[in-house]
C-alpha positions, 0 to 999 in steps of 0.5 A: 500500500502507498501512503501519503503524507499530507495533512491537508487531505482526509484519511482512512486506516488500512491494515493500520496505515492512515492514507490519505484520500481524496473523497468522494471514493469508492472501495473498487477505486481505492483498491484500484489506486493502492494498485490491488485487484479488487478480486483479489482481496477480502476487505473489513471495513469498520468491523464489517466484511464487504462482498465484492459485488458491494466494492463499487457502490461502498463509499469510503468516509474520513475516519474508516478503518479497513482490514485488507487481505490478499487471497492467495492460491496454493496448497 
């Protein structure tokens, strides 16, 4: 994930990094941006586990804390 550092923007918590935003953002456009294929994650936001299917329409708010887990493929 790639933080950046500016006071002047909104931020969220992912996987305990602030990252600063630019809002309005979806899920899908935020995954897109921190260069993660929406598929292929598992995302908690604010204690909730979010389908895939609701990545485009979830809006991100300043102050949301997300847990994002790559899925991984392997015995």
């Amino acid at each position: 994930m790639r933080a950046q550092m500016s006071n002047s923007e909104p931020s969220i918590t992912a996987n305990g990094q602030s990252i600063d935003v630019q809002l309005p953002l979806t899920l899908h456009a935020f995954l897109i941006n921190q260069g993660m294929l929406p598929r292929s994650v598992v995302v908690e936001l604010n204690g909730e586990a979010i389908a895939p299917s609701d990545f485009e329409k979830r809006e991100l708010n300043e102050g949301d804390s997300m847990e994002i887990v790559k899925i991984v493929a392997g015995g």
